[in-house]
C-alpha positions in Angstrom: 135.0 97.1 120.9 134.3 93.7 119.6 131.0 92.9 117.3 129.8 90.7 120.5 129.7 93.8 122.8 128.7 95.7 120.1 125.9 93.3 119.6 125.1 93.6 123.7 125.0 97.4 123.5 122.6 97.4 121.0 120.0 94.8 122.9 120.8 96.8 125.8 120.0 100.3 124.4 116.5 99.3 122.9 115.7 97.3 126.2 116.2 100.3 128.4 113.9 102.7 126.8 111.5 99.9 125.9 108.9 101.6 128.5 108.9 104.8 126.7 107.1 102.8 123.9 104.2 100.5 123.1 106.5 97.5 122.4 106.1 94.3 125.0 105.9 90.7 124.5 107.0 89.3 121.3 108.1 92.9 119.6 110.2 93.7 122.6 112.4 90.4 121.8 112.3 91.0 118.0 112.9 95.0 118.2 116.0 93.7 120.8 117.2 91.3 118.7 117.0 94.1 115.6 119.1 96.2 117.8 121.6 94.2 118.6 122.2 94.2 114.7 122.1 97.7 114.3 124.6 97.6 116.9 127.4 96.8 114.3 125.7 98.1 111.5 128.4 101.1 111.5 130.9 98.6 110.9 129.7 98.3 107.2 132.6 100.9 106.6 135.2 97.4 107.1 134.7 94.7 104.5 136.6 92.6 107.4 133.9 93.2 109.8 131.3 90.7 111.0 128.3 92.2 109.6 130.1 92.7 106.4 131.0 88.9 105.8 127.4 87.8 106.5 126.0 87.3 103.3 129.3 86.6 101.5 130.7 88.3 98.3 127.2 90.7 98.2 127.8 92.3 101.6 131.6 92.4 101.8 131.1 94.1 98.2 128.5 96.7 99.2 131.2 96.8 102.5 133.7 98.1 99.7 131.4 100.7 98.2 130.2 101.9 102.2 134.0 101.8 103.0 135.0 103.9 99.6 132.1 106.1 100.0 132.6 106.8 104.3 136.2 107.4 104.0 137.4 104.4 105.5 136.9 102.7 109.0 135.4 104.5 111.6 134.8 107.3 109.5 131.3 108.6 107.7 129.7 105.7 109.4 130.4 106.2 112.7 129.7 110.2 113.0 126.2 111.8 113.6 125.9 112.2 109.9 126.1 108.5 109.0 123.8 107.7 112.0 121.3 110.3 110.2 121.8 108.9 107.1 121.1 105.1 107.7 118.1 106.1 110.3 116.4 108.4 107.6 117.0 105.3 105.2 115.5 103.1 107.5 112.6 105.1 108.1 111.8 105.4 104.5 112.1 101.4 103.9 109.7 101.2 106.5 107.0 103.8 105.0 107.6 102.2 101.7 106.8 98.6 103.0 103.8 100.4 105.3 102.1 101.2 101.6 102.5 97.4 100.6 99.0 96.9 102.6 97.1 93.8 102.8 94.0 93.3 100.8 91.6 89.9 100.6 94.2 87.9 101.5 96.5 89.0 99.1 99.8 91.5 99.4 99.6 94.8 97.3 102.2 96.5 96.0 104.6 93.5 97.1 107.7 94.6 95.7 107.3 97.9 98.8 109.0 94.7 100.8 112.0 94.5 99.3 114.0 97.1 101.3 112.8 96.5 104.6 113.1 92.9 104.6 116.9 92.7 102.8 117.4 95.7 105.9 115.8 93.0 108.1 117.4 90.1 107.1 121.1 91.4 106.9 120.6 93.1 110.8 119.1 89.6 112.2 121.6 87.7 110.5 124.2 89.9 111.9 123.5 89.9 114.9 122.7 86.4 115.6 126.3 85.8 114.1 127.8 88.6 116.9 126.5 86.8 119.7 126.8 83.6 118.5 123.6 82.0 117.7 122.6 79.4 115.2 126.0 78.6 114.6 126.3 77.9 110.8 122.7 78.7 110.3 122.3 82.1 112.2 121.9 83.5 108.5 119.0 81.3 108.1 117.2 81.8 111.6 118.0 85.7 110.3 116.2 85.1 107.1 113.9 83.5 108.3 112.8 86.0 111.8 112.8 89.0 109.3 110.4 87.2 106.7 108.1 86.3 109.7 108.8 90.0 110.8 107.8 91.3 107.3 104.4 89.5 107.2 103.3 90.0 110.7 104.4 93.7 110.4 106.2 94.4 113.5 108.4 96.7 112.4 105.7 98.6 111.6 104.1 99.4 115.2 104.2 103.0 115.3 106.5 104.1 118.3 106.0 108.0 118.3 103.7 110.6 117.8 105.6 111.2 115.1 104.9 107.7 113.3 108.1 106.4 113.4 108.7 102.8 113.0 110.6 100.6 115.6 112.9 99.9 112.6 114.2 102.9 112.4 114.4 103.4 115.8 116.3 100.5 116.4 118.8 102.3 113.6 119.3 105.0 115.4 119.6 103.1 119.0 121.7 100.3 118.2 124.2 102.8 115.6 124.5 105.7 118.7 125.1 102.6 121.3 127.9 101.3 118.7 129.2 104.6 118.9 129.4 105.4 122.6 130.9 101.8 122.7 134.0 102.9 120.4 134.3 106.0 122.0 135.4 104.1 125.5 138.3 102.8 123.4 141.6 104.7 122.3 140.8 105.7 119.0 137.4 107.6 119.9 135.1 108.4 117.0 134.8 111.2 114.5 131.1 112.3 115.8 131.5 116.0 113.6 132.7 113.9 110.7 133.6 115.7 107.7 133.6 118.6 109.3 136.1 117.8 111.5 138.5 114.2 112.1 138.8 114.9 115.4 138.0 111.7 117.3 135.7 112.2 120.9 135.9 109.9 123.6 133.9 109.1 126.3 136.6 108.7 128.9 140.0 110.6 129.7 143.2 109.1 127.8 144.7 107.5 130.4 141.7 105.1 131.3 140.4 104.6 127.6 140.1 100.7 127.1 142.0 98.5 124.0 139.6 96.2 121.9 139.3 92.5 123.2 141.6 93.1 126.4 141.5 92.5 129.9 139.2 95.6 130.2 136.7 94.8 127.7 136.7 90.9 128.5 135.9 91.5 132.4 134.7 94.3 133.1 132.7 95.6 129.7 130.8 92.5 128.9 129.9 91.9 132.0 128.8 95.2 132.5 126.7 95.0 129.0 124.9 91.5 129.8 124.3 92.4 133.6 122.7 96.0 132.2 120.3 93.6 129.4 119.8 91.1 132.1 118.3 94.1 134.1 116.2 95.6 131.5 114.6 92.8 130.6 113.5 91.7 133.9 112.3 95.2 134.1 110.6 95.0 130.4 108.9 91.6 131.6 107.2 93.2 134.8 109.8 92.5 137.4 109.5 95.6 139.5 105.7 94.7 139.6 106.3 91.2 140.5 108.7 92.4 143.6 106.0 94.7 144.9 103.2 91.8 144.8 105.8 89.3 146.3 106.4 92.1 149.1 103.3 93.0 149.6 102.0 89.6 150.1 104.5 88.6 152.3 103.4 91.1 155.2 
């Protein structure tokens, strides 16, 4: 699938179980927006890839080392391992930056940051580049939202029982919707990966979709933004606003 539906399937994923957490308002669009850069976060595994040219020569190179280290395109990153992997890494740059606690004004342990908010950054930036946003300066509106991010601690609000962070979770969301996407297509993915090559799909052969065709133009995408368009007039109270409307017109 292409980075834009990607993008969409990641938005879409965190909007729809949006009620199962504490996040509204403000979070809900930032945690959305995170997700939708988490949805082509496996593509890290293709220096060619959108999220991999987003900060230049310093992500296409790590892209190299992801793409060495994965086994190639649609690989290690797109299996239940890699999505593991990146959501346990996630996790921990989020307790790391929950230690860099505020005291008098001033940041302790500041340097706790650092991993979250290059995470941050490179996931906004990529995602306002998928779906087209700030044109030339969708790395800086990036930058910027996960520096604002960073000091307000949204990331931070605690999501689970369990104290996971909506960073991770929006890891975890946006990586499986990325998957699920790929696995509508011909080529499947590798979910077992390296235990086993074999690549699932979603759909039987013969109705499997091809990247950026007829299928995928005008029937997927409009699927994807219809389903986000949804959930966020859900998110926002619309069912609640129907029922008032209803009830007050009787």
């Amino acid at each position: 699938m292409l980075g834009h539906d990607h993008a969409l399937s990641g938005a879409l994923a965190f909007a729809a179980v949006a009620p199962l957490l504490p996040v509204t308002g403000t979070h809900l669009a930032v945690a959305a927006a995170l997700t939708a850069g988490t949805g082509i976060l496996p593509d890290l595994d293709e220096p060619g890839s959108t999220i991999a040219r987003t900060f230049g020569f310093l992500t296409g190179a790590f892209a190299w080392i992801v793409h060495t280290l994965s086994g190639g395109h649609r690989k290690g990153t797109h299996s239940l391992l890699g999505v593991a992997i990146m959501t346990v890494a996630a996790y921990f740059a989020g307790q790391w930056q929950d230690s860099a606690h505020v005291t008098s004004g001033h940041i302790q342990l500041w340097w706790h940051l650092v991993p979250a908010g290059l995470l941050l950054a490179l996931l906004f930036s990529a995602g306002f580049r998928a779906l087209y946003i700030g044109g030339h300066h969708a790395d800086l509106f990036g930058i910027g939202l996960a520096a604002l991010v960073i000091w307000q601690g949204w990331d931070l609000e605690k999501v689970t029982p369990w104290h996971v962070s909506v960073l991770a979770v929006c890891v975890c969301l946006g990586m499986l919707a990325h998957i699920a996407g790929d696995m509508l297509t011909h080529d499947g993915c590798p979910l077992l990966y390296p235990l086993t090559r074999y690549d699932f799909g979603l759909l039987p052969e013969p109705i499997r979709i091809t990247t950026n065709k007829l299928a995928e133009r005008w029937v997927i995408s409009p699927l994807l933004l219809a389903g986000l368009a949804y959930f966020v007039w859900r998110d926002l109270g619309g069912h609640a606003l129907t029922a008032t409307q209803h009830l007050a017109g009787r």
